[in-house]
C-alpha positions as CSV (number, residue, x, y, z in Angstrom):
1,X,106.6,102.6,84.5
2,X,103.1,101.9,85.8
3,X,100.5,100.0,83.4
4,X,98.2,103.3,82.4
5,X,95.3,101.7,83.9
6,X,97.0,101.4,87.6
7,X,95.9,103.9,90.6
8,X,99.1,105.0,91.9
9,X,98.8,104.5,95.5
10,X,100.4,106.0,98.9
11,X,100.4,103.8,102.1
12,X,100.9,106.4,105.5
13,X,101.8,104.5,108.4
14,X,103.4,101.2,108.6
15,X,101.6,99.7,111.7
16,X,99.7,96.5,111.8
17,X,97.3,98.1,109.2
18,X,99.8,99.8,107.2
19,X,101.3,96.8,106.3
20,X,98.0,95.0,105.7
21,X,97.8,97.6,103.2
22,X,101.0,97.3,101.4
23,X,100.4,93.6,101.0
24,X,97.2,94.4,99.5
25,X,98.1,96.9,97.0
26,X,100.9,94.5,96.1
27,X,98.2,92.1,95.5
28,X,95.7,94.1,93.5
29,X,96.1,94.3,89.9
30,X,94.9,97.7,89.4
31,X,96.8,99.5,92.2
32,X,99.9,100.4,92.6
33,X,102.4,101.7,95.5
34,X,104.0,104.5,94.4
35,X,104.9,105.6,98.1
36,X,104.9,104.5,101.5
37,X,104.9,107.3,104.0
38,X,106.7,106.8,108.0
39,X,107.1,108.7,110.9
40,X,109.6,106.7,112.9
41,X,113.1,107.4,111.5
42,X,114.7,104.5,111.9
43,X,112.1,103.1,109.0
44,X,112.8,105.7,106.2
45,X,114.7,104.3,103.5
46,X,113.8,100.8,104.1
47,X,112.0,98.8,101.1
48,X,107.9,98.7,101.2
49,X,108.3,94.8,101.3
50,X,110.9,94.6,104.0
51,X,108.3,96.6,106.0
52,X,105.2,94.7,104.7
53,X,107.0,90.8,105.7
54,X,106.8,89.9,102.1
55,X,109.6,88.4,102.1
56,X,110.9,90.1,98.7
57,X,111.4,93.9,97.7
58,X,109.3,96.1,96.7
59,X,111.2,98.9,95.2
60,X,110.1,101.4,96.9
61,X,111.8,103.4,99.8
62,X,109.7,104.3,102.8
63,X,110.1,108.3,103.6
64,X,109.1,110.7,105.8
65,X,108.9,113.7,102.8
66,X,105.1,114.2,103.0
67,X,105.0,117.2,101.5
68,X,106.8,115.6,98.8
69,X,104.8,112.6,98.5
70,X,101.6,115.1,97.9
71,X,103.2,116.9,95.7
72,X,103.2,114.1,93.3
73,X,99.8,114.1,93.1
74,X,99.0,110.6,93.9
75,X,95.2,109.0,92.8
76,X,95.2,107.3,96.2
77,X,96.0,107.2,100.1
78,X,95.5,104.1,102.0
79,X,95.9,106.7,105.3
80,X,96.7,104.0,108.6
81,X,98.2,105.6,110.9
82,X,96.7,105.3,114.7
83,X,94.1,107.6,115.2
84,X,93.6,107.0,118.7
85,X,95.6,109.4,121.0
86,X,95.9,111.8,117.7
87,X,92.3,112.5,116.2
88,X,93.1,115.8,115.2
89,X,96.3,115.2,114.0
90,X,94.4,112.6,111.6
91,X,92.0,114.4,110.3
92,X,94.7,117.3,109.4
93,X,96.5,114.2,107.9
94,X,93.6,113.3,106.0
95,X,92.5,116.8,104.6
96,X,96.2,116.8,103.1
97,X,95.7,114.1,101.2
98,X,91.7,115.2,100.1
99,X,93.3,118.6,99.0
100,X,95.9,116.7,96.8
101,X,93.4,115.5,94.6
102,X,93.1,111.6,96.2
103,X,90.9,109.2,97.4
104,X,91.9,108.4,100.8
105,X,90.7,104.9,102.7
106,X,90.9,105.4,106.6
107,X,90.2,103.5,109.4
108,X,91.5,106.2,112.0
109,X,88.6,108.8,111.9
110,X,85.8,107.0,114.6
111,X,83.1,109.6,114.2
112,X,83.4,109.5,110.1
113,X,82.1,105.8,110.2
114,X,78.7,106.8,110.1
115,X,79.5,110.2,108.5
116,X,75.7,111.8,108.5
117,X,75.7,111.9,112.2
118,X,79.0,113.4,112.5
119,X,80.2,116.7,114.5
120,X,80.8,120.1,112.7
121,X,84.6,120.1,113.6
122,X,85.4,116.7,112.0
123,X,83.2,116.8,109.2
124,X,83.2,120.4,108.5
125,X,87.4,120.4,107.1
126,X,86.7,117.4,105.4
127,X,84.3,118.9,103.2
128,X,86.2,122.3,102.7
129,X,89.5,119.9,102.1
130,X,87.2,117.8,98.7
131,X,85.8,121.4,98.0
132,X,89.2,122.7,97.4
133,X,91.5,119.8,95.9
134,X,88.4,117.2,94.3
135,X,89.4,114.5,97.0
136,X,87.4,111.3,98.0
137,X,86.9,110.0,101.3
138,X,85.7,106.4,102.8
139,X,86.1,105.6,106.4
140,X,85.6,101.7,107.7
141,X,87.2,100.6,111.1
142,X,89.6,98.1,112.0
143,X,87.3,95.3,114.8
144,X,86.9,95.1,111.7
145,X,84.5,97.7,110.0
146,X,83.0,95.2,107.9
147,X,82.1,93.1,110.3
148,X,80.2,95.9,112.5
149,X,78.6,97.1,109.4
150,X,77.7,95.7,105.8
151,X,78.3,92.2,106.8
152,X,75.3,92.2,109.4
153,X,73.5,94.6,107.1
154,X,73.7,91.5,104.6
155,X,72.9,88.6,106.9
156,X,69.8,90.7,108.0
157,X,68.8,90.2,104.1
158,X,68.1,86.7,104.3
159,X,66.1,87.0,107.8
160,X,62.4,87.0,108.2
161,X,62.0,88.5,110.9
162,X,65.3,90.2,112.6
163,X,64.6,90.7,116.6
164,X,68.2,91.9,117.3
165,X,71.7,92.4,115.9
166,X,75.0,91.8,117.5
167,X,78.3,91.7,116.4
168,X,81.1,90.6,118.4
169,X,84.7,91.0,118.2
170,X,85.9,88.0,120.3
171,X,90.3,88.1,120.7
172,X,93.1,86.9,123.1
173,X,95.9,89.8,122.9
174,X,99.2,87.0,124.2
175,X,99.9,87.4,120.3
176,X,99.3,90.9,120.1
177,X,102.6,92.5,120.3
178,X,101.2,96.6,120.6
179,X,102.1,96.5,125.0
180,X,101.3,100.7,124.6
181,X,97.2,99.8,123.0
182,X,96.8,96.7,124.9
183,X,97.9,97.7,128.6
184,X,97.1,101.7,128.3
185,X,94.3,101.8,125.9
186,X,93.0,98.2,126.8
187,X,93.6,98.1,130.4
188,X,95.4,94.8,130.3
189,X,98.1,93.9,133.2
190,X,97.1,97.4,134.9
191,X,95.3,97.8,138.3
192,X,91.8,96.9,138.8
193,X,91.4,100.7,139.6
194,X,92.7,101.6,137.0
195,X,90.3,103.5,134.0
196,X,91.5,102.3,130.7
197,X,90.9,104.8,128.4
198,X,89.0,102.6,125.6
199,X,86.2,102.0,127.9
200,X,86.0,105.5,130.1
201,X,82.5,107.0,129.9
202,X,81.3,108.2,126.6
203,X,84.2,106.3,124.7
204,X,83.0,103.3,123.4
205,X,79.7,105.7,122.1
206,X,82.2,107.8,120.5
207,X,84.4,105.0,118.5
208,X,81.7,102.4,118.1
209,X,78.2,104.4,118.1
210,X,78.3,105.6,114.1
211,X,78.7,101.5,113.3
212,X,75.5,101.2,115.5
213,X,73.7,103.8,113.3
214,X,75.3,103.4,110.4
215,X,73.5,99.2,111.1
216,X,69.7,101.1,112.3
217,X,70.5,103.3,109.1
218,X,70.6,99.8,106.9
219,X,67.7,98.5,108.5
220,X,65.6,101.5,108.6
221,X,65.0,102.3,112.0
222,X,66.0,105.5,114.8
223,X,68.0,104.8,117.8
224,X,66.3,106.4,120.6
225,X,69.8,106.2,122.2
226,X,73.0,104.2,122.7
227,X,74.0,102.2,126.0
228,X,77.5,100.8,127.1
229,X,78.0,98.1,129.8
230,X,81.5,97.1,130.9
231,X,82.4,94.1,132.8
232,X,86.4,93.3,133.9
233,X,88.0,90.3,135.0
234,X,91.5,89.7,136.8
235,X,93.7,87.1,136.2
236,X,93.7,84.7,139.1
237,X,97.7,83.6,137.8
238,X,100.7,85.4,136.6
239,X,101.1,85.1,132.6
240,X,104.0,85.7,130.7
241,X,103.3,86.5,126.4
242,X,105.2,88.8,123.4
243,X,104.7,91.8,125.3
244,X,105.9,90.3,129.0
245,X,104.8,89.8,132.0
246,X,101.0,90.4,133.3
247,X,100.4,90.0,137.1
248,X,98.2,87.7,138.8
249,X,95.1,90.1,140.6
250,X,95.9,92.5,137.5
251,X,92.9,93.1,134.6
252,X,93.1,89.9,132.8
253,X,89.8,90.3,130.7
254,X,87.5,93.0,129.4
255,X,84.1,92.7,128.0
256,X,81.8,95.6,127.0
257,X,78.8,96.7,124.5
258,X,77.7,99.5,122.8
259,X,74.2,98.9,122.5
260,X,71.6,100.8,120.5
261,X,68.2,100.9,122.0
262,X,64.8,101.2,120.2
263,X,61.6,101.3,122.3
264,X,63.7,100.1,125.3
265,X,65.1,97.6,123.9
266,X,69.5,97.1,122.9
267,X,68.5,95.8,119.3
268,X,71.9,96.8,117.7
269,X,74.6,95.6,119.8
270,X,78.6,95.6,119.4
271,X,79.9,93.6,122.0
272,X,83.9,93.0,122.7
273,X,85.4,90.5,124.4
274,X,88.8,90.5,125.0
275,X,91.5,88.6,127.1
276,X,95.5,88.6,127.7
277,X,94.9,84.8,128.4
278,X,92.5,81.9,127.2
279,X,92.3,80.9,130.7
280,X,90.6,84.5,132.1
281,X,86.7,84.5,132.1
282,X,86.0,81.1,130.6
283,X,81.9,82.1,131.0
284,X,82.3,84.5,128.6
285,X,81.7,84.0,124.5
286,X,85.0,82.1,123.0
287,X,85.7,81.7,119.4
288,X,84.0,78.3,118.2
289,X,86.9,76.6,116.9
290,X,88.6,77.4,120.5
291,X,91.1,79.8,118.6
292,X,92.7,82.9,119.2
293,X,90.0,85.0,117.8
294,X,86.8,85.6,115.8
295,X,84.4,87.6,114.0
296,X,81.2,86.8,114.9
297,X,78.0,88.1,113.9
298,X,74.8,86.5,115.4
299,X,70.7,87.9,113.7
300,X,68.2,86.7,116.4
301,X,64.9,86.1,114.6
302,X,63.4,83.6,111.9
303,X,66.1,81.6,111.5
304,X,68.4,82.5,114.0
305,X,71.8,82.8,112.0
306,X,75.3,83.1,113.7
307,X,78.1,83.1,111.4
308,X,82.0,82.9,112.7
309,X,84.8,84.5,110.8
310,X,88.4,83.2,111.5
311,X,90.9,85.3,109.4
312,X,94.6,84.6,110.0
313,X,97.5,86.2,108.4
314,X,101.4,86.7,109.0
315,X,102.0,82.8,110.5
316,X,98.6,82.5,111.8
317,X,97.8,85.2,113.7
318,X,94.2,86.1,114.5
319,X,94.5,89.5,114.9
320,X,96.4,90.4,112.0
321,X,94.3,88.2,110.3
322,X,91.1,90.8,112.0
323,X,93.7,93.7,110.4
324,X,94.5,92.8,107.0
325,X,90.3,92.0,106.2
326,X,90.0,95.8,107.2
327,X,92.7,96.7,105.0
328,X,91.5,94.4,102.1
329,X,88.3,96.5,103.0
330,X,89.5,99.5,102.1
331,X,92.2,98.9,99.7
332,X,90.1,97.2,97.6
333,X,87.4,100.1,97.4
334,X,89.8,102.2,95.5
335,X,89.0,101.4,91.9
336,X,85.1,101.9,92.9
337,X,86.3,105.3,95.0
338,X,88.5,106.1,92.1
339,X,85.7,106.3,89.5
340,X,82.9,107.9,91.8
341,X,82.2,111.8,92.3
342,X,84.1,113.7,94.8
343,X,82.6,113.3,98.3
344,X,82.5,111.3,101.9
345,X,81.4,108.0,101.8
346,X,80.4,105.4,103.9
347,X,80.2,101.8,104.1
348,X,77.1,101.5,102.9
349,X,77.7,103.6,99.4
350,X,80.8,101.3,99.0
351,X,80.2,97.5,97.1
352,X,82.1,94.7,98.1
353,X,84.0,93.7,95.2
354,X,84.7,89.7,94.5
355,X,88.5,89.2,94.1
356,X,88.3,89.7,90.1
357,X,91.8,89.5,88.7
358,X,93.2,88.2,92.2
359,X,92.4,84.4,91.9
360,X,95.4,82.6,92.0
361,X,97.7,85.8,93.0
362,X,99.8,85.4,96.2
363,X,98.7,87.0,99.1
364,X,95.2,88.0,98.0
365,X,93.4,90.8,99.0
């Protein structure tokens, strides 16, 4: 039996943030898994910790029973399934779970990260969905939302004078074993004629603009509008990683920004710079240790500040590291979503809580 004072907790979808998720649940001492929810078939029935690379068992049997699962009534969904080439099919997923009653953590809804500026359709079932079943609803991203949002909100607290805001997401994808995201979405290993999807027109606004408001919203000021630039590099040599073979004259590198512009000026920029190789565009930004990835957020004013995250998790790996601070994100809201009024909220309603109760715990949050 669960302690009384535990929030039962569901994890859907078992992906790279999924199991972020599991471990952090695992780790918290005031949540805990009750189900894990899977859509692939070969994982139902397979333990929550087999699944999660802890090593140990969980007890509990992934299925694919939603209906089941909601049924039950659970306090809490840590929703992480991919919300890329299924928006609507996430949202449905989502109103589920905010008609059963829970609070439900999401990375997977782009236009819900700054919910106040978001369309009718999306926004709209979401508040019918809390109307009808009480639910709760906070949506952070995964580059990771923090970093795009309350961190530079914080830094900009201990500025004079703040001239611009950027926050860069800085990652070599050779460890990255998602081939579908990082050659489709991405671009990476595809023809320089090729359109990846991430960066077609309008894109990058629509996944990364409500972080650039949601910043202007923390600072107090009106984007007059948002701006993306794109640059791509090939790779000059043939590389061979995790997910195979990219060839030489074949996108090697991708850089782009969503900027937002006040009096003609990007003063809010999200910037990405990714590779399939260290070696591809060494002009652009690298992480400052010369590691795999970073975090970095950089205030220009009085003092300039530039701080450089590092997070590493499952042997070392930088961008699991990136996805299981976006999980700890947003598994760790839950007791604060748990005992707030129903509603949507964003990351600036949502504290960062210190790791009270986790010192010492394996696998902290």
């Amino acid at each position: 039996m669960a302690d009384q004072g535990t929030i039962q907790t569901v994890v859907w979808g078992t992906g790279n943030m999924g199991r972020a998720a599991i471990r952090a649940i695992d780790a918290h001492p005031h949540l805990e898994l009750a189900a894990v929810l899977v859509n692939n078939p070969e994982k139902v029935g397979r333990d929550a910790g087999d699944l999660a690379g802890l090593g140990r068992t969980l007890g509990v049997a992934a299925t694919d029973d939603i209906d089941g699962v909601l049924a039950s009534k659970p306090a809490a969904i840590a929703y992480m399934a991919s919300g890329d080439i299924r928006p609507d099919d996430a949202v449905a997923d989502v109103c589920r779970g905010l008609r059963a009653g829970a609070v439900v953590v999401t990375p997977a809804i782009y236009p819900l990260y700054d919910p106040t500026g978001a369309p009718p359709e999306i926004i709209d079932p979401v508040h019918h969905a809390i109307a009808e079943g009480g639910g709760k609803l906070f949506v952070s991203g995964i580059d990771p939302g923090w970093g795009n949002d309350i961190l530079p909100a914080l830094l900009t607290s201990v500025s004079s004078t703040v001239d611009q805001v950027r926050c860069q997401e800085i990652f070599d994808y050779s460890t990255y074993d998602q081939p579908d995201s990082v050659r489709y979405l991405v671009g990476m290993g595809q023809p320089m004629d090729y359109e990846p999807m991430m960066v077609a027109p309008s894109v990058p606004t629509m996944v990364w603009g409500g972080q650039v408001k949601l910043i202007a919203r923390a600072l107090g000021v009106e984007v007059d509008e948002i701006r993306e630039t794109l640059e791509r590099r090939e790779l000059d040599e043939t590389v061979e990683n995790v997910m195979g073979t990219f060839e030489a004259g074949t996108q090697g590198g991708l850089r782009f920004e969503v900027q937002g512009i006040v009096d003609g000026e990007p003063v809010i920029v999200i910037e990405h710079i990714t590779r399939i190789h260290p070696s591809v565009a060494p002009d652009w930004p690298s992480p400052a240790d010369g590691g795999a990835g970073a975090h970095t957020v950089i205030i220009e004013g009085s003092p300039r500040i530039t701080l450089s995250l590092e997070a590493e998790e499952e042997g070392g790996n930088r961008a699991a590291g990136g996805n299981a601070t976006a999980a700890g994100r947003l598994v760790n809201a839950l007791p604060w979503l748990h005992a707030a009024a129903p509603g949507v909220y964003d990351a600036l309603d949502v504290p960062l809580p210190p790791a009270t109760g986790k010192l010492g715990r394996k696998a902290l949050a």
